[in-house]
N, C-alpha and C positions, 0 to 999 in steps of 0.2 A: 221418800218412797221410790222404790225400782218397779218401773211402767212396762209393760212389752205394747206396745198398740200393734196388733197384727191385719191388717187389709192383703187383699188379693192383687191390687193394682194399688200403684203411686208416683208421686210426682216423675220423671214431666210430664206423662198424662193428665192433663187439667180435667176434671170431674169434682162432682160435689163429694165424694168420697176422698178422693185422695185430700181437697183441698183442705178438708174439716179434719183428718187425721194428721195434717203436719201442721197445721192452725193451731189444735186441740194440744198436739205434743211439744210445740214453742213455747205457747204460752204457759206448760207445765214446769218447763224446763226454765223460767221466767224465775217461776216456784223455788226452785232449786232440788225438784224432784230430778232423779236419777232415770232417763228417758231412751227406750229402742224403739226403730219401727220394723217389724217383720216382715219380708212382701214375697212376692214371687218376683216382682218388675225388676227386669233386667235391666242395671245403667248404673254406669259406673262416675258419670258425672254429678257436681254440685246439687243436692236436693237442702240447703239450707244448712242450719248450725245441726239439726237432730239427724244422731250418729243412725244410720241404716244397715239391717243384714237381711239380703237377699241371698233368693232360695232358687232361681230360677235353673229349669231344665233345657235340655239342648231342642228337644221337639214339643215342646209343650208346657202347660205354667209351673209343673211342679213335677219332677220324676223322681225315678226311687231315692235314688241316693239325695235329693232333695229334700224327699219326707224325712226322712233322718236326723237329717241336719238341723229340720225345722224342731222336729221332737228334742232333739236332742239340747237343743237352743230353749225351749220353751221348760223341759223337767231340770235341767239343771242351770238357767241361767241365774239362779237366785232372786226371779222377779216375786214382788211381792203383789202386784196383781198381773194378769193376762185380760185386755181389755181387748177384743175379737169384733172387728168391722165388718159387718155383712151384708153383701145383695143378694139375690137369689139366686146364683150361681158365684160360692165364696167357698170351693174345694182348699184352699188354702188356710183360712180360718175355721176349717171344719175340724180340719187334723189338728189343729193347735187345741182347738177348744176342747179335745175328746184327751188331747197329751195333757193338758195342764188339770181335767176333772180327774185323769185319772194317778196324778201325783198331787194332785191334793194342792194343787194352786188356786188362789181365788182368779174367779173369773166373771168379766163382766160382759155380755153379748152385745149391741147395741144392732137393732134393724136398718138398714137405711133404704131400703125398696117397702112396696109396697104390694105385699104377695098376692097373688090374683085369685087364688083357691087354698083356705085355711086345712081344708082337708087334706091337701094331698101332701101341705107340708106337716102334719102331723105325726106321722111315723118317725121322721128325720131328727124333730126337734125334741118329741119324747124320749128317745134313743138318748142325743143328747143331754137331756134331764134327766136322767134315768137314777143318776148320782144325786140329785139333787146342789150340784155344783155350781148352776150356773146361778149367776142374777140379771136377768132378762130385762131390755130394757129398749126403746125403738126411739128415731129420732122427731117422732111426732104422736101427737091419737091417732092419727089415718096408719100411719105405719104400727103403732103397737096394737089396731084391733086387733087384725087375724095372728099376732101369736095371743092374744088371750082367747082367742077360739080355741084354737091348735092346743094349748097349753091350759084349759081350766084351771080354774083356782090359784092358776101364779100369778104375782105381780109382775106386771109390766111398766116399769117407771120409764118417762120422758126424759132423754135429754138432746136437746135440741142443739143443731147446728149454732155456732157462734159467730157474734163480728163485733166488729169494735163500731159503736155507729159514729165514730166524729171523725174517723177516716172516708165516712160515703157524706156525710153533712158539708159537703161543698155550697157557697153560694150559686145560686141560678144564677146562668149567663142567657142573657136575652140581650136580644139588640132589634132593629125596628126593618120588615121588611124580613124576617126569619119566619122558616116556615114549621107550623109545626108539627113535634119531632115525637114518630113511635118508636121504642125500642124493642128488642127482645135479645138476652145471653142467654146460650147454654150448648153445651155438646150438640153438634148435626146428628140425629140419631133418631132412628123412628121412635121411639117410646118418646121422643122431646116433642114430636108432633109438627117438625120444623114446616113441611111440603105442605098441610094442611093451615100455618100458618100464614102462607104465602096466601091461600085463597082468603082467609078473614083479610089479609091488606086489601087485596082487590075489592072486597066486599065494601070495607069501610070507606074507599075512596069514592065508590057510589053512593054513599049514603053522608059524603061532607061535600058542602057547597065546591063546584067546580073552580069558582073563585077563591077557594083556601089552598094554600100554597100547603104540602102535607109532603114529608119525609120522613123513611121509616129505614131503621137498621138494625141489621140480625148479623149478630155478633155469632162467631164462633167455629169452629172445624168438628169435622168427623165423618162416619161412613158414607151418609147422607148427603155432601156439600156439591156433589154431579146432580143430586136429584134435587134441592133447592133451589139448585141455579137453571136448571130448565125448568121448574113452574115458576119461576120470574119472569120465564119468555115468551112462556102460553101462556101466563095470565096479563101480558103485556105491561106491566109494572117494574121495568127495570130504569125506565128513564127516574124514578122519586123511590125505589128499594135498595138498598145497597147492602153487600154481604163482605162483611169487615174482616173474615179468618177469624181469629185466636188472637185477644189483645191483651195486654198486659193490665191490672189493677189500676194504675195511676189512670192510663188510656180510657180504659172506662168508666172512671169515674171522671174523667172529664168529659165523656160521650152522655152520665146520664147528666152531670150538671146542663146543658143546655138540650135536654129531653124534656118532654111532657108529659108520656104516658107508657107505660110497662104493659108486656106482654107476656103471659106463661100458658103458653097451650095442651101444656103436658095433661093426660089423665090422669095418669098414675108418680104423680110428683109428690114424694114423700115428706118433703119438708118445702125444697126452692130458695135455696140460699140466692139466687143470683136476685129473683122477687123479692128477697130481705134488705139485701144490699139496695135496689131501687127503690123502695120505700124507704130507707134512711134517708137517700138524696132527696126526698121529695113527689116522688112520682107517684101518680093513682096508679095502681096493680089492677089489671084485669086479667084474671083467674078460672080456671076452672075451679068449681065449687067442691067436687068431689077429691081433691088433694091436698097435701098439706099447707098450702099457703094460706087457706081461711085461718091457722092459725096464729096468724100474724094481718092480716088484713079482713075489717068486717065488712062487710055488703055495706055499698051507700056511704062511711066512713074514709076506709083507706084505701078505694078503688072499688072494682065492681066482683062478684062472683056470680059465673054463668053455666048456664048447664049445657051449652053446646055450641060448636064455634060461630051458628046464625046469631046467638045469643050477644057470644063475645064480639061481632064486628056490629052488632048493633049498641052495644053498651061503650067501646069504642068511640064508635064514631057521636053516640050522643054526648060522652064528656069535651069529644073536641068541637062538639057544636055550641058546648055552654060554658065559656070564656069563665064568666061568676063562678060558677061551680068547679071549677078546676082550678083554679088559683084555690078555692077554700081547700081543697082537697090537699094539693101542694103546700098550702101553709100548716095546715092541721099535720103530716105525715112529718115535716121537717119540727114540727116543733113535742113531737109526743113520742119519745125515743121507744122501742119497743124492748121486751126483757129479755132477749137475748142476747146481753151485752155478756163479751166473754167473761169479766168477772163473776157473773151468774153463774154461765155453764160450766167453769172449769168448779165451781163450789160442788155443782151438781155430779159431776163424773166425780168428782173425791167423794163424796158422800156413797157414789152407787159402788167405791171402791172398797170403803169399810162396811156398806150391807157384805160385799161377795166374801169378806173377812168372816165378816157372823156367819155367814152361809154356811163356809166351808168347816169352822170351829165346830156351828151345831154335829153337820155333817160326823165329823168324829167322832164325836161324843155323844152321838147316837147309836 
């Protein structure tokens, strides 16, 4: 089969989008499916084995002669699906999505945000459906509600972010006299909730005995990393917080192998592949309740899910007060692998590749 995966941004910017589209398109290509990735992002260095054609503009992510290029890549590249990555500002997979419904390409959409008002994206995505082309599909339930608002009476099928879990299934590394260890990865970015994260630490060191030795690390870069780094300072927490950059895979999974406890502060977190990843290694996830992560982690079982961050530095800090309970927790997450092992998702995106096939068949012969 001939792929187009189209996204807006991609590697080297690390994000959960880029990272799940050149994941998604390896291990296609694994397959021996016929694999592009379409982008705007400009860079003409190594992004892996999957071949890439960028579209990008001289003042901005996509200009005319751009659009063009990208139509013109997407109606006549011979692909046999267009499968369209989107956040909520995806002017790049818009155009594709509207060129390939209107050559009669199957086309699969997948959500990966989590839209904040189902209304206002309705005009956009009707438009877009208007052919009846697309087959709509989001990376989690929190992300597929609001288009089955937007969009009544369509399906919206899940597929979810992939990992392979015996690449995070490291042995724990303890040694005696270590102290322990909170983490959190993900882009500096206000919607990650980083600056707000900072005060749950200070929270939680209040609320664990003076006498626990507690170190916490927040993994990651982005617009944010000036304003992270001064509420470490006002909240006086930088002597046991430390702020690690952007680290490579191996790096992190050796940071969560001697970790104890996962942090995701995001509200609007549509799936949390990096809280996927820390739950393979072992770790309790504490969560906000309202994002995607309860889809892989239940209250009480695989960590905690809280409805506000007084919530989450108090749930915090009681698992690192109950030694018993946290080892169960740890052993329970390393040993009950969860289903989004890529062999799953990659069955699931081919299967959402032959619905966009019937889609577009009915579509004609209509």
């Amino acid at each position: 089969m001939r792929i187009a995966h189209v996204t807006d941004s991609y590697l080297p910017r690390v994000g959960g989008i880029e990272m799940h589209v050149h994941d998604l398109a390896t291990q296609q290509r694994t397959l021996r499916h016929d694999v592009r990735v379409l982008t705007a992002a400009a860079y003409d260095g190594p992004r892996g084995e999957v071949p890439v054609l960028a579209y990008p503009g001289p003042s901005g992510p996509l200009r005319l002669h751009g659009y063009r290029a990208l139509h013109a890549a997407v109606t006549r590249g011979g692909f046999d699906v267009v499968h369209a990555h989107l956040s909520l500002i995806s002017p790049v997979a818009w155009v594709a999505v509207r060129a390939a419904v209107r050559a009669r390409v199957p086309v699969v959409l997948t959500m990966h945000s989590v839209a904040p008002d189902a209304g206002q994206l309705s005009p956009v995505l009707r438009a877009l459906d208007a052919g009846r082309g697309v087959t709509w599909t989001a990376v989690s339930q929190v992300a597929a509600a609001p288009l089955r608002l937007a969009l009544p009476g369509r399906d919206v099928a899940v597929l979810p972010n992939g990992i392979e879990p015996g690449d995070w299934q490291l042995p724990p590394r303890r040694w005696p006299g270590r102290p322990l260890t909170v983490v959190s990865v993900g882009r500096l970015a206000r919607r990650k909730r980083v600056v707000p994260l900072v005060e749950v630490l200070a929270r939680v060191r209040d609320l664990v005995p003076a006498s626990q030795q507690l170190r916490a690390v927040i993994v990651g870069s982005g617009p944010q990393t000036a304003a992270v780094r001064r509420a470490v300072r006002r909240h006086g927490v930088q002597d046991w917080v430390e702020l690690t950059g952007q680290l490579s895979h191996p790096a992190i999974r050796r940071l969560l192998a001697e970790s104890d406890v996962f942090l995701a502060p995001a509200r609007s977190e549509s799936f949390g592949l990096a809280a996927l990843q820390a739950r393979c290694a072992g770790l309790p996830v504490v969560a906000m309740a309202c994002g995607g992560v309860g889809e892989f982690v239940q209250d009480g079982v695989e960590g905690r899910l809280v409805a506000d961050d007084d919530a989450m530095a108090e749930a915090t800090a009681a698992i690192l007060r109950a030694p018993v309970a946290l080892q169960r927790m740890q052993e329970h997450n390393r040993a009950v692998t969860p289903t989004m092992a890529w062999r799953q998702v990659v069955a699931l995106n081919l299967a959402a590749y032959a619905t966009a096939g019937a889609v577009v068949r009915q579509s004609v012969s209509s």
